[in-house]
C-alpha positions, -999 to +999 in steps of 0.1 A: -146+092-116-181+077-118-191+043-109-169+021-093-170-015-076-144-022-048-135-057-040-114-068-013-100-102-012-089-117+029-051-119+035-044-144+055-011-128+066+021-117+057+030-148+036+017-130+007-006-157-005-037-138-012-013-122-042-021-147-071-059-152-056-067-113-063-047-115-098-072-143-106-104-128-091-093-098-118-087-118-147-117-137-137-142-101-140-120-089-167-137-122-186-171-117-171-168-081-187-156-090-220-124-069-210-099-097-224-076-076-248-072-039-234-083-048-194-089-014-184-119-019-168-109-043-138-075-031-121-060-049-095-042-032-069-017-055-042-008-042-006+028-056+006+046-052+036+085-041+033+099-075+045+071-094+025+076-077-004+116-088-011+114-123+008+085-138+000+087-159-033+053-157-044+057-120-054+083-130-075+064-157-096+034-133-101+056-107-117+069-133-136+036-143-148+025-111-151+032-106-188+022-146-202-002-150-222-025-173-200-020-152-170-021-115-177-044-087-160-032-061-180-006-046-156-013-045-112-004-022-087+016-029-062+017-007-026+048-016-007+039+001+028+077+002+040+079+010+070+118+002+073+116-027+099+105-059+090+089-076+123+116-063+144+143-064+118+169-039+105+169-035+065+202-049+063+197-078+081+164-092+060+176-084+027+206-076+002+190-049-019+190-012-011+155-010-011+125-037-004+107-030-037+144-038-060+126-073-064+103-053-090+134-050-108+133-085-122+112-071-151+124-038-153+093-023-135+088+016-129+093+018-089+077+054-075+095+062-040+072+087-021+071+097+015+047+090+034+044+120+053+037+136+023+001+132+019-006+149-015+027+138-030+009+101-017-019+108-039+002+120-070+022+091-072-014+071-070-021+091-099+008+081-120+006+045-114-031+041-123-022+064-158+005+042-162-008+012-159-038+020-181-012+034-210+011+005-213-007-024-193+022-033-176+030-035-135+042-011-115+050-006-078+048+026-056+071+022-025+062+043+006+084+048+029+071+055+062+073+039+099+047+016+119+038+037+151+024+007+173+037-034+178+026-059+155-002-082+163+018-115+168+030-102+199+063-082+190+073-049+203+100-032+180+109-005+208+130-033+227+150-043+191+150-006+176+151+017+208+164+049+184+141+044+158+108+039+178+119+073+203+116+087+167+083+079+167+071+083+196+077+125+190+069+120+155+033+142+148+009+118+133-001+121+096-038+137+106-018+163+122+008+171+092-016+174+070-045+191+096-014+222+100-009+222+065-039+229+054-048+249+081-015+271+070-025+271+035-062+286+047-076+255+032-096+251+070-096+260+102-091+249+131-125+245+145-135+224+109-101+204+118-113+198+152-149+189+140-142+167+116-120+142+135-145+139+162-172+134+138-152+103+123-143+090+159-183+094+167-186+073+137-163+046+144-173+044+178-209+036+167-197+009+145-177-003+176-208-006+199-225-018+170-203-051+162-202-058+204 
């Protein structure tokens, strides 16, 4: 709680390069703070995708940095958003492990599986990654699994490679709405707050919309 300063650093894409840019930008205000032996005050947090995540090299090299002397932020967290197809790929036919975040392995790092469904169990695991990395300084990686309900951007669309999987979807009740019933069943809100509140937020982004046009 309290005061806090949230930087975001521009990802180029999914070649994972902005991943030892943000470790420096971290060890840079660690320095700036005078944070140089606990660094607990700057934590740096990395967004992968599934497929990323295991193929790409670079993640490799910054876990195997992540503990040398000249290179160390004190531990980072890692988000693997898996949404089990990589571009328009089956698991199985991107990777050999079981899972996309078994490249944490490499130095035995702490891997948190949640679902992402599961909003509050989202949050928990959240929880145990920041108190673990501010205990033992080390990395550690929480690996959501979940699904992408829309194409990618580059032009794919995985409904013509994973016809099953994406019928799924399709039917599947959107996050907002697990969670709206959930809390709604739980007398937590009702339905009219429910109903206000996302219309309020979609006022609000569409302002921002007309705004940047």
């Amino acid at each position: 709680n309290g005061k806090c300063q949230v930087s975001l650093a521009f990802n180029p894409s999914h070649l994972e390069a902005v991943n030892p840019v943000v470790l420096g930008m971290a060890r840079a205000a660690q320095r700036r703070r005078k944070d140089t032996k606990e660094r607990k005050t700057v934590v740096p947090v990395l967004i992968h995708g599934d497929a990323a995540f295991s193929s790409q090299g670079v993640n490799l090299e910054t876990f195997q940095m992540s503990q040398v002397k000249g290179y160390t932020v004190g531990g980072t967290i890692h988000i693997v958003v898996d949404n089990q197809v990589g571009f328009t790929t089956n698991p199985e036919n991107g990777r050999s492990s079981d899972y996309a975040s078994d490249t944490a392995k490499v130095l035995a790092t702490p891997v948190i599986h949640v679902h992402g469904d599961d909003t509050e169990s989202c949050v928990r695991a959240m929880d145990i990654a920041i108190r673990f990395r501010q205990e033992s300084g080390r990395d550690i990686v929480i690996n959501m699994i979940c699904y992408r309900r829309f194409g990618h951007n580059e032009g794919d669309e995985p409904a013509f490679t994973q016809p099953l999987m994406y019928d799924i979807i399709k039917k599947h009740p959107t996050l907002r709405e697990i969670y709206g019933k959930q809390l709604i069943r739980e007398n937590v809100i009702d339905q009219k707050f429910y109903e206000a509140a996302f219309e309020e937020r979609m006022d609000a982004l569409q302002k921002v919309y007309e705004e940047t046009k």
